[in-house]
C-alpha positions as CSV (number, residue, x, y, z in Angstrom):
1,X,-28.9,7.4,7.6
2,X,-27.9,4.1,6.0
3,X,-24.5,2.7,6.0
4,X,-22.7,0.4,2.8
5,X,-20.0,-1.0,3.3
6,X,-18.0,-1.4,-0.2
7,X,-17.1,-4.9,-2.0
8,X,-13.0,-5.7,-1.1
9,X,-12.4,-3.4,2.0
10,X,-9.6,-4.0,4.1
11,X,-6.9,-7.2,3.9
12,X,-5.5,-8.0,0.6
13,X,-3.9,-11.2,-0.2
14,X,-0.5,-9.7,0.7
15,X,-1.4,-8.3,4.1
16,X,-2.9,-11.4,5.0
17,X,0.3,-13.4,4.0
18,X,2.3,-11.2,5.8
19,X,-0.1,-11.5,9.0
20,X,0.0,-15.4,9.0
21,X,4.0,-15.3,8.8
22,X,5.0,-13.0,11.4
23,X,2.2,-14.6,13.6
24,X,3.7,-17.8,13.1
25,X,7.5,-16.2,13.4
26,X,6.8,-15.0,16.5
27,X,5.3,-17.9,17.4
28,X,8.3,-20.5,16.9
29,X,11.0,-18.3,16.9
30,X,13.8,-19.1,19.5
31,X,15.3,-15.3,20.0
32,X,14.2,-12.3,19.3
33,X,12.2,-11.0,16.3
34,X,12.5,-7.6,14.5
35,X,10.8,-6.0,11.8
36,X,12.8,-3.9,8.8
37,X,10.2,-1.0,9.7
38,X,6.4,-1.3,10.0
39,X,5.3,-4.9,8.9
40,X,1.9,-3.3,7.4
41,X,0.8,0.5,7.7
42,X,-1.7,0.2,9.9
43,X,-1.3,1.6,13.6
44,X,-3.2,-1.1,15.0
45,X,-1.4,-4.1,13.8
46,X,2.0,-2.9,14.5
47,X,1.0,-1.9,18.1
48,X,-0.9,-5.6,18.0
49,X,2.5,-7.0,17.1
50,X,4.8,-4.4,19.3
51,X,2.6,-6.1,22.7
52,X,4.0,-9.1,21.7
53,X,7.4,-8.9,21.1
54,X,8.0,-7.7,18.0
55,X,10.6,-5.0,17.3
56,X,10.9,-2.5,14.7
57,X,14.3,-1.1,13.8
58,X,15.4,0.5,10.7
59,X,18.2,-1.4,10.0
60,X,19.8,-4.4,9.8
61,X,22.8,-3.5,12.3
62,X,20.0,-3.1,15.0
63,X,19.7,-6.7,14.6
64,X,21.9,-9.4,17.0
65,X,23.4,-12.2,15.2
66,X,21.4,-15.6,15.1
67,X,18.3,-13.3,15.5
68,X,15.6,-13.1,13.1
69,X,14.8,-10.4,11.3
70,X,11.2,-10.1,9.3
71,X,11.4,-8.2,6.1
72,X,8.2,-6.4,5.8
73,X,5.5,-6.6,3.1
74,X,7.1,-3.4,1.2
75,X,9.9,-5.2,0.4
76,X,13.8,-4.2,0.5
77,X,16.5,-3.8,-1.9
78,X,18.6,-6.9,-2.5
79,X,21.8,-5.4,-0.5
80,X,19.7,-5.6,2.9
81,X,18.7,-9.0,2.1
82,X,22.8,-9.6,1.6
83,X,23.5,-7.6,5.0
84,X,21.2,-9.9,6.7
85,X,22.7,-12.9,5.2
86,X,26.3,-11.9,6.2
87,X,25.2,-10.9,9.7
88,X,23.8,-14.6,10.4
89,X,20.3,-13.5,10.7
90,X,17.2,-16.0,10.2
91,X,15.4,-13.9,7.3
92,X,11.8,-14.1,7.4
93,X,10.7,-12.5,3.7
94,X,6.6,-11.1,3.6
95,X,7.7,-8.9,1.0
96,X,3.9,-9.1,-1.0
97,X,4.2,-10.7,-4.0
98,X,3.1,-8.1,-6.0
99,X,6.0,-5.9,-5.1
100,X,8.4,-8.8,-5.8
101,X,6.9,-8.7,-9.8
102,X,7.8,-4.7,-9.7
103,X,11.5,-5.6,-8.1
104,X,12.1,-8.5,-10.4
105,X,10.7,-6.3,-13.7
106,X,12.5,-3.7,-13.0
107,X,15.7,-5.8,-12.4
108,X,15.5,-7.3,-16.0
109,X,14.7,-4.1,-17.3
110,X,18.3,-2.7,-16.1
111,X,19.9,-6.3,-17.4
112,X,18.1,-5.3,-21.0
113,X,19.8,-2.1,-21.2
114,X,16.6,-0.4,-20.2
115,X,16.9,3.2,-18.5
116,X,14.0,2.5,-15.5
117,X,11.5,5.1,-14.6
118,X,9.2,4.4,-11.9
119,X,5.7,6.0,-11.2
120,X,5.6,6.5,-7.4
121,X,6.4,8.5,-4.3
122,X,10.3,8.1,-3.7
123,X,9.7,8.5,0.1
124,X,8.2,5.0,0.0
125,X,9.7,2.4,1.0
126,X,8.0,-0.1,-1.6
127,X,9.5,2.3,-3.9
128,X,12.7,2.3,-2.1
129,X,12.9,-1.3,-2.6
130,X,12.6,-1.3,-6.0
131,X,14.5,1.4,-7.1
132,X,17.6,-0.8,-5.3
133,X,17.0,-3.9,-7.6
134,X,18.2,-0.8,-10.7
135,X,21.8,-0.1,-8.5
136,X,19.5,3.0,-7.8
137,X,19.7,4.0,-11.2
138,X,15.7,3.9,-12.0
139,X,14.0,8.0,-12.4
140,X,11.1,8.0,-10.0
141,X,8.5,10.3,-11.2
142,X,4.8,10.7,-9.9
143,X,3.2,13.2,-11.9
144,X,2.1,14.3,-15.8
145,X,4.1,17.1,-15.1
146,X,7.3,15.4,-14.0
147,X,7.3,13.0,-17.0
148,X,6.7,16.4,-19.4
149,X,9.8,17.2,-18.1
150,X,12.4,14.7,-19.1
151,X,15.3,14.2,-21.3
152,X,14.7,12.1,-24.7
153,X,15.0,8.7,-23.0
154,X,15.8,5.6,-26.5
155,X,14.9,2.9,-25.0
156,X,12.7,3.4,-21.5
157,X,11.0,0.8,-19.1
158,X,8.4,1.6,-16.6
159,X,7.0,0.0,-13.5
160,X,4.8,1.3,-11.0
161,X,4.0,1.4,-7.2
162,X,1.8,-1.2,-6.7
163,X,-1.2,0.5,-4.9
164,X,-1.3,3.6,-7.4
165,X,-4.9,4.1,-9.2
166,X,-4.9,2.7,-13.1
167,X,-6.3,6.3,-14.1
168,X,-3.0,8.2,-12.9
169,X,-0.5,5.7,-14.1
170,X,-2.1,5.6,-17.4
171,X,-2.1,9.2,-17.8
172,X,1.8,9.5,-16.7
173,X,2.7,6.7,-19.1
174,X,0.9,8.7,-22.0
175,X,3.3,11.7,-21.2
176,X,6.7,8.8,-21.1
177,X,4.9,7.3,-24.6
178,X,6.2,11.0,-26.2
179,X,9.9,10.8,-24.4
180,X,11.5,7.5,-25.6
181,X,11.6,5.9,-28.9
182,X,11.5,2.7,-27.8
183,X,9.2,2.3,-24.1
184,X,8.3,-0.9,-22.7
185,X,5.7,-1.0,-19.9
186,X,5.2,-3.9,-16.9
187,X,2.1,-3.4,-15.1
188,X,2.6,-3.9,-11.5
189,X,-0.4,-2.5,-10.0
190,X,-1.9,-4.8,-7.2
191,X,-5.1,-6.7,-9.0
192,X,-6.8,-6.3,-5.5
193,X,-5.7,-2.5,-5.3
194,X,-7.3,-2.5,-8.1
195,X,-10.4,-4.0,-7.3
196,X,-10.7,-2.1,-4.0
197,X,-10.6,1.1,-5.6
198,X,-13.3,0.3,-8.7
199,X,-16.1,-0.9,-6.4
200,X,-15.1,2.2,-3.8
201,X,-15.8,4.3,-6.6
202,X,-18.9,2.4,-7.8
203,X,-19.9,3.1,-4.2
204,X,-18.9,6.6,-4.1
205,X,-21.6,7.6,-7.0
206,X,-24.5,5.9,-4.9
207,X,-23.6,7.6,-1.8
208,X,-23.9,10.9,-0.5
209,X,-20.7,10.8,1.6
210,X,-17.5,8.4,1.7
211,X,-15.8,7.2,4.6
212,X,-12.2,5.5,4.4
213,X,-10.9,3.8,7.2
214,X,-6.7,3.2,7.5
215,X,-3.5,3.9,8.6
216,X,-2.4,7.9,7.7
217,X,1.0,6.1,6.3
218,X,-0.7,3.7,4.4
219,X,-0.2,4.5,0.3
220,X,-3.1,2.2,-1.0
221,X,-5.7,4.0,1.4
222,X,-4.5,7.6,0.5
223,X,-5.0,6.7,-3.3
224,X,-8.1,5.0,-2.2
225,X,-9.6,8.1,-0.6
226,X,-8.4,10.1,-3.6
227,X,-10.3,8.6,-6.3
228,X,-13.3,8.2,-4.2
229,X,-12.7,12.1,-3.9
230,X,-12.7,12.6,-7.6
231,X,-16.5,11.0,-8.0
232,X,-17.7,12.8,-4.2
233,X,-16.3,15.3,-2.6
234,X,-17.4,14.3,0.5
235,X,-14.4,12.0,1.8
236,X,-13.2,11.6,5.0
237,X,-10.3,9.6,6.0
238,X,-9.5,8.3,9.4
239,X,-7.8,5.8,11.3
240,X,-10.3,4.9,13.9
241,X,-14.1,5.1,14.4
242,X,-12.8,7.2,17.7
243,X,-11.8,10.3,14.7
244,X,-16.0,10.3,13.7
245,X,-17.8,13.6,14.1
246,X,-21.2,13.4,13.7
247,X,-21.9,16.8,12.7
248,X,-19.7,15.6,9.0
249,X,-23.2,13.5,8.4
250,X,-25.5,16.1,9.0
251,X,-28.4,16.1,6.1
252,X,-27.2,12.8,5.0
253,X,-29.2,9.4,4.2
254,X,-26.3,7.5,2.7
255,X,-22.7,7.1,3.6
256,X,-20.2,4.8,1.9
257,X,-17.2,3.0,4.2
258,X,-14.1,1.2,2.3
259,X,-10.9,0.8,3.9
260,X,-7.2,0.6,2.9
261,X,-5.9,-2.7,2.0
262,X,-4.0,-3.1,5.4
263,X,-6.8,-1.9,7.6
264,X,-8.3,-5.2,10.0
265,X,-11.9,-6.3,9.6
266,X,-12.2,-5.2,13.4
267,X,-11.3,-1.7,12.7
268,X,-13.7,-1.5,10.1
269,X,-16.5,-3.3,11.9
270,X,-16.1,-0.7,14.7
271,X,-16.4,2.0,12.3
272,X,-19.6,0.6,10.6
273,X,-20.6,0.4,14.3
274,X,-20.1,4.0,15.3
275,X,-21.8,5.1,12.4
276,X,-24.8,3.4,13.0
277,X,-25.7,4.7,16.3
278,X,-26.2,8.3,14.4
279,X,-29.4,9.4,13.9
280,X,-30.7,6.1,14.4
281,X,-28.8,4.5,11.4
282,X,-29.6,1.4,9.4
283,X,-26.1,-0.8,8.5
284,X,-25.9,-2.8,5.0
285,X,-22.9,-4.8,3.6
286,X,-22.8,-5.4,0.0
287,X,-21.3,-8.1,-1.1
């Protein structure tokens, strides 16, 4: 069996930033430092992180004055960032820069007059974060189906979750096209998102088998090992090369491996690693 692993797998540009600046938070920080939920979704790093002092609490009122609070690569909603400012906190923001486009769009969009509907999953907290730069006025919506099913909106402006697939967000913003007169669309997809998922799914049509490595919260890996799904339907996402059963790669030759944009090279490598010592398997990175 041969192994691939696909162009762009694991750290984007944001995860890294986010990396560098808790590291170096934690590293010349006088008190203690707490994270506004999970820096990154990936098990790993946060537990990394957790060894070594780093907190995560759900709130600002878990945090002590004169503290310093990290605000995670997701992002928050501009009233958090004012209840850490009024509490006396040191705010440390990794909120990726991507998802600061979506907040800032969608902030002008309200200022326009806009009514804001956002393609996501309102459970996220990237989503979360935006919706609260509209007052929490934006519609979030995620499907065909959901857009099908609203009001005549006159004028309409649209955002989207940064790590959702370009196919799905262009076929929800064909269904908003027939619902406003007026629609005006920002794309905020993630350019490395992006990138990730087209060479995955390049990969995915050479391969007989697909194997995506990150976190089980992580959005961008779930919509990574969905469109790799849609080209071979033999996908299998896991966490850790310790979740591998060998009996998946029975009769195969050729297995893909991508990973999630918050997934460690490590992780990965350790994957790669356990897959190679199946049948006597030969590892290749294409680059």
């Amino acid at each position: 069996m041969e192994v691939i692993v696909a162009d762009n797998a694991g750290f984007c540009f944001g995860v890294k930033r986010a990396i560098k600046m808790a590291d170096e938070t934690l590293g010349s920080a006088q008190g203690s430092v707490k994270s506004l939920g999970s820096l990154i979704h990936n098990p790993q790093v946060v537990n990394s992180f957790r060894a070594r002092g780093l907190e995560v609490v759900a709130d600002v009122d878990s945090v002590a004055p004169d503290d310093t609070v990290i605000i995670r690569s997701h992002g928050v909603g501009p009233e958090v960032k004012q209840s850490a400012t009024d509490r006396r906190l040191r705010v440390v923001d990794t909120t990726c820069p991507f998802v600061t486009k979506a907040q800032q769009y969608a902030a002008k969009l309200i200022a326009d007059g806009y009514k804001v509907v956002m393609i996501g999953d309102k459970s996220h907290p990237e989503v979360i974060g935006v919706v609260a730069y509209t007052n929490n006025q934006a519609i979030v919506i995620d499907t065909v189906e959901e857009a099908e099913r609203l009001k005549f909106i006159p004028r309409m402006g649209v955002v989207f979750q940064t790590t959702h697939s370009i196919g799905h967000v262009q076929e929800v913003v064909g269904a908003l096209l027939k619902r406003g007169k007026e629609v005006r669309v920002f794309n905020t997809l993630c350019g490395a998102t992006t990138s990730m998922q087209k060479t995955a799914i390049e990969l995915s049509g050479e391969v007989e088998a697909m194997v995506i490595v990150g976190g089980r919260q992580s959005a961008n890996t779930a919509q990574l090992t969905e469109v790799c799904r849609k080209v071979n339907p033999r996908v299998w996402q896991i966490e850790s090369a310790e979740e591998i059963d060998e009996r998946w790669f029975r009769d195969i030759g050729r297995v893909g491996v991508s990973a999630g944009a918050s997934t460690p090279d490590d992780v990965i490598a350790e994957v790669v690693e356990r897959l190679t010592r199946i049948n006597g398997t030969e590892s290749e990175a294409r680059r």
